[in-house]
N, C-alpha and C positions, 0 to 999 in steps of 0.2 A: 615349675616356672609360672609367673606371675599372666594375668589376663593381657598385662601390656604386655611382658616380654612376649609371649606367644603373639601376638599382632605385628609386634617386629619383625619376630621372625617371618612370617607369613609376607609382610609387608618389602623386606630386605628379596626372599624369595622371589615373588610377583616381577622386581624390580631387573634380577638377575636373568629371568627370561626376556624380561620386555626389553630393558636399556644394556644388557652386554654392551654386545655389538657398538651402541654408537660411545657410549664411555670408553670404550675400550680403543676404536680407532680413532674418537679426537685427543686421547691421549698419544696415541700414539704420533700424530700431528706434530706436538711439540717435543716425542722425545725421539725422534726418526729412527726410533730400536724397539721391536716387538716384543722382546723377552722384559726389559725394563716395561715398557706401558703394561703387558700383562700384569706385571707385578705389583705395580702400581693399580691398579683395577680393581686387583686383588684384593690389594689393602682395604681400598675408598669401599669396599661392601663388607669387609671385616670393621670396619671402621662403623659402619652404618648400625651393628648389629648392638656398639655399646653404646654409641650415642645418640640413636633415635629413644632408647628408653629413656632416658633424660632427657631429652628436650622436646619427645615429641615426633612422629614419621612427619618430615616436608611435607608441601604439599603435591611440591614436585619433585619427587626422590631422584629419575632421573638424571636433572639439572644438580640436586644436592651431592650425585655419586662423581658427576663429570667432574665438576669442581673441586671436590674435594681429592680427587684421583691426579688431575691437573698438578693442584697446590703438591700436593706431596710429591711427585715427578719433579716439577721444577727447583724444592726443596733440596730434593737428592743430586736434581745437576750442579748444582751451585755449590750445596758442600763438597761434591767430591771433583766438585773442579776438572768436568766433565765435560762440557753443553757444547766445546768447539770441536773434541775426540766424537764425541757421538753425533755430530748431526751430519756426516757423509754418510750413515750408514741406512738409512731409509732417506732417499731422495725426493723432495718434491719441487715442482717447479712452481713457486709461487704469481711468477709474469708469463706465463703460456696458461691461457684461457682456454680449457676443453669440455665435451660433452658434460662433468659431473658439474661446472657451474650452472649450469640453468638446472640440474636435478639436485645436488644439493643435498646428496645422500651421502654419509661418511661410511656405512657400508658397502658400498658400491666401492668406493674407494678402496676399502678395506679386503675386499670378496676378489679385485680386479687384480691387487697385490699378493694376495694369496695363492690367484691363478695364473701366475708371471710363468712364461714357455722355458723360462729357464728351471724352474722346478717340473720333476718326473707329475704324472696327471694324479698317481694314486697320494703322492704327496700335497698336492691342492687342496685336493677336496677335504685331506686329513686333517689340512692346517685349516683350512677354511672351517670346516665344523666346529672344530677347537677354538678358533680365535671368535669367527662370525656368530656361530651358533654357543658358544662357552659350554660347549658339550665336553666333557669329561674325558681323559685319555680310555676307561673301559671302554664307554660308551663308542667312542669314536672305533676303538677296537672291533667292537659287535658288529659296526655298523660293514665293516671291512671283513668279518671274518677271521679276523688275525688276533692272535696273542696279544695284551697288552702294552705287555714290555717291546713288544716288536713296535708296536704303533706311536709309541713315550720315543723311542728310537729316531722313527722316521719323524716325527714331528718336532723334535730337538733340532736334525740335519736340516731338516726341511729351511726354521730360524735361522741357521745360520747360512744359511747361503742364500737367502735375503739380507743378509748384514752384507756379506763377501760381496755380491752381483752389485750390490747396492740399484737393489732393484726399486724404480722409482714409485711413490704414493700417491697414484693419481689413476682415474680412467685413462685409458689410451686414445688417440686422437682417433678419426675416424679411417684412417689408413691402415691402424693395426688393429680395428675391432674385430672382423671379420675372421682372422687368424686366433682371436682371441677367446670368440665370444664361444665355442664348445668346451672349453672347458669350466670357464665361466656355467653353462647350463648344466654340466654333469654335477656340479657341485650345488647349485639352489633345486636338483631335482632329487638330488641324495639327502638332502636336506628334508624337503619337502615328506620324503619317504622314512625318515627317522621319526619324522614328528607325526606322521600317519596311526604308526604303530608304536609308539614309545618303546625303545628294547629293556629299557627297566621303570622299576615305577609302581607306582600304585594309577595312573593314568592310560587309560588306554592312548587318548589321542594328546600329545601336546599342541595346542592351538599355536603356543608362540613360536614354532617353530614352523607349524603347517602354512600360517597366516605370515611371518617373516618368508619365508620361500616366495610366497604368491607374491607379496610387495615387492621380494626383487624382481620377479623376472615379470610384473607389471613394470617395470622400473627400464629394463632391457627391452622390453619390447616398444618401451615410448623410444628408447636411444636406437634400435634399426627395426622399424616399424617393418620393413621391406624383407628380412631375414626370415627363412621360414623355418628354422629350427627355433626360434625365438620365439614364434608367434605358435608351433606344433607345443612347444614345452609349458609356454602360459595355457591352451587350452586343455592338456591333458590333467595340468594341477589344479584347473576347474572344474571338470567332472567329477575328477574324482575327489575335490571339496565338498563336492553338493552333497555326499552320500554321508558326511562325516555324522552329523547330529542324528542319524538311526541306527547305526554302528552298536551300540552299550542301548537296554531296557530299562526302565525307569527305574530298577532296582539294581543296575550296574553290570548284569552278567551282558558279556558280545554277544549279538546277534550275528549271523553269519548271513551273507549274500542273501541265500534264500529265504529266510526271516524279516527281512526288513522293511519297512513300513513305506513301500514306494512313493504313497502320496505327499510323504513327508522330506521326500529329494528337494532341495532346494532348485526350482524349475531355473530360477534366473540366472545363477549360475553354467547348470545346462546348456541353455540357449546360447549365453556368450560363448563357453567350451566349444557347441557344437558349429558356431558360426567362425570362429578362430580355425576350429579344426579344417573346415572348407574353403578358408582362406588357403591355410598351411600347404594344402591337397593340390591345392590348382599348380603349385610348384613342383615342378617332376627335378627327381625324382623324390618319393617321400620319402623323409629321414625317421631314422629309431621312434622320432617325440612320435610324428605323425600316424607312424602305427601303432605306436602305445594308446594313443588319444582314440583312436578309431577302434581298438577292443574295448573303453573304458565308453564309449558312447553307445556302443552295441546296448552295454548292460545299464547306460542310461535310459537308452529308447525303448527296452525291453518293455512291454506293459504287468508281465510280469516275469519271475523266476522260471518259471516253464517254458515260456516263451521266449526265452533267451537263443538265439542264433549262435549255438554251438561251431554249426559246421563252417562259421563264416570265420570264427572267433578263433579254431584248429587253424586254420588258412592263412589268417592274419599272424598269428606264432609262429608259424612256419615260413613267412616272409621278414619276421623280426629277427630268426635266427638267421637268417641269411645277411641280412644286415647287423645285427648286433650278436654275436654268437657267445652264450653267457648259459652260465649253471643254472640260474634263476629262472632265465626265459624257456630252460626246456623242463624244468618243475613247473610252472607255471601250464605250459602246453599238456605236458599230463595230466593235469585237473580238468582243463577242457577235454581231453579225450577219455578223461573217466566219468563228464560227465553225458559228453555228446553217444561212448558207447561202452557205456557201464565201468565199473569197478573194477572190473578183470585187465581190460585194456589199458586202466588209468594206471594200474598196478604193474603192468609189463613195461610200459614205456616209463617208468620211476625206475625201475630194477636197476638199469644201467647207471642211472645216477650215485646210486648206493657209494659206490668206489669215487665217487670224483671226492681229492680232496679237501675243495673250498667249499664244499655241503657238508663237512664231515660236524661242525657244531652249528649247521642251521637247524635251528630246530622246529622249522616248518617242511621239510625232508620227511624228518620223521613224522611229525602229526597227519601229514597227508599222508604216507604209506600206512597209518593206524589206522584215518576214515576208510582208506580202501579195505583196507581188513575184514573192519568193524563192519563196512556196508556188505562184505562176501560171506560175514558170521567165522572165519577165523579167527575164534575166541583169543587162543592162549599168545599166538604174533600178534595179535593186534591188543592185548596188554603189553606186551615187551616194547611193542614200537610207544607207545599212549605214556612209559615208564621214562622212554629215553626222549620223548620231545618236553617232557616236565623237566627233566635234568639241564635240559637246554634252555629253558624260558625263565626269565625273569621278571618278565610285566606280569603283575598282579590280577588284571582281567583275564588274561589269556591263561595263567595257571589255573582260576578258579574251574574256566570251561573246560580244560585239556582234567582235572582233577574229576570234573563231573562224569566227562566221555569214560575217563579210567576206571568210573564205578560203576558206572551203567555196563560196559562191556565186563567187568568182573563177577558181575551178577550173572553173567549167561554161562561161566567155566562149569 
């Protein structure tokens, strides 16, 4: 490939992270059908990959993908003598003025459609990533823990009963946000959390989707400033933003928590996190965000990795299970208890997860049953476990360090 095809491509890429979302839902505007606009979408970036090498990348690709996404939608209503059949089926009310005119985000619009009560919640967030974030039916899968084919399934049905419901294209007035706005948060924080970790990739972090997360629910938080699951979720996704840029060493390998270069936390972020989060607090009772936010500032305030307030950080997991009870939040609490009282302990309280099925391809299960190992000198298990979280991971930072851990402890058999 040529110096320009390869900038195209790069260019085309960049473009698909940044502009998805609004190409995708102002297309969607004028074809009031999600599976058509997708398609359409589709095209105007397939389109972009043979005609920016001839004429050159826009300057605002963007603007170049909507457009051109638009033209061919409106192309295909017209031939197929279509435009009056399809526009019951995604509703919008053009003469009812609501919250998204003064914001003026067609992801909002987009994110608030996807999280209609009449779709089940795991089907939101699925359609939501796929459509909001143009995350890939794997990806979406990973992110769920489910089979592919399962997840292509659910987000097929999901489409279509957004056509059926004729569920409308618009933020909800301020009478149904309130009802609305949790699901709406589980989906910019799943979000948030895909793009943390990239589940594949040669990227450890994707920005466009850590930094798309933050903008919405910067976005919700201006729309019920008063909501404290709103205001707990915007400061948990600021702590733990500040830590991103120490994460990966200048030569690409992860740093782990106790590795990283605190002075290089981005403080102002912090500060806001931690002033959001006191906001959040003063409303009883605290919700899931509010506790998340509140282990995530521990390990901000910490001055250092030693210093970290384990016992508080146990305490806090242990009140998150109670309010959010999840495979994840008692993996997670085993790492505090392996680190607040050693290896042994972090390794009994993992044991029981072993058998839960929706850990069965997380493959940070296994990596963290391998540190426990590896930190007790069980050589030959803590290969087996180091063998089976590599089989599970596909991000390309994270196999480099899980390959290193694998050689290091193979060296002690």
């Amino acid at each position: 490939m040529s110096d320009t095809g390869d900038a195209v491509v790069a260019a085309v890429a960049e473009a698909y992270r940044r502009d998805w979302a609004v190409v995708l839902s102002t297309t969607a505007q004028l074809t009031r059908d999600l599976d058509l606009a997708e398609e359409h979408t589709q095209d105007a970036y397939a389109q972009a990959l043979q005609t920016w090498e001839a004429t050159g990348i826009p300057d605002r690709p963007g603007a170049w993908l909507t457009t051109t996404a638009r033209n061919r939608a409106l192309d295909a209503l017209r031939r197929d003598s279509v435009f009056r059949r399809r526009m019951p089926l995604l509703v919008t009310d053009e003469t009812t003025r609501g919250p998204e005119d003064a914001l003026d985000d067609d992801r909002l619009r987009l994110i608030f459609t996807c999280t209609h009560p009449a779709l089940s919640t795991d089907a939101q967030v699925a359609l939501t990533l796929r459509l909001v974030c143009g995350l890939s039916t794997p990806e979406v899968a990973r992110a769920f823990l489910v089979p592919p084919a399962t997840m292509a399934a659910r987000i097929t049905r999901a489409k279509k009963k957004i056509a059926a419901a004729r569920i409308p294209y618009r933020v909800p007035g301020p009478d149904q946000l309130d009802e609305r706005v949790s699901a709406v948060l589980e989906v910019v924080h799943l979000i948030f959390t895909t793009g943390h970790t990239a589940p594949f990739g040669a990227d450890l972090v994707r920005r466009d989707l850590t930094d798309g997360a933050i903008g919405l629910a910067r976005l919700l938080h201006l729309l019920m400033p008063t909501n404290a699951e709103t205001t707990a979720l915007l400061a948990l996704l600021l702590l733990n933003a500040a830590r991103q840029d120490t994460r990966e060493a200048d030569d690409g390998r992860l740093l782990l928590l106790s590795e990283q270069d605190r002075t290089r936390w981005d403080r102002r972020l912090i500060a806001e996190g931690q002033s959001l989060l006191t906001e959040a607090l003063l409303r009883r009772p605290p919700t899931r965000y509010a506790l998340q936010a509140a282990i995530s500032a521990l390990h901000a305030e910490a001055p250092s990795w030693a210093d970290t307030d384990w016992e508080e950080i146990v305490s806090l997991y242990d009140l998150l299970l109670q309010l959010w009870p999840s495979p994840v939040v008692e993996l997670n609490r085993a790492v505090a208890i392996g680190m607040r009282d050693g290896p042994r302990a972090g390794l009994d309280a993992l044991t029981p997860l072993l058998a839960d099925p929706a850990l069965a391809t997380y493959h940070y299960l296994s990596a963290t049953r391998a540190d426990f190992l590896r930190r007790l000198e069980h050589w030959p298990q803590a290969v087996t476990a180091y063998r089976e979280a590599l089989a599970l991971t596909d991000n390309e930072v994270e196999r480099t360090f899980l390959t290193e851990r694998l050689s290091e402890v193979e060296r002690n058999l």
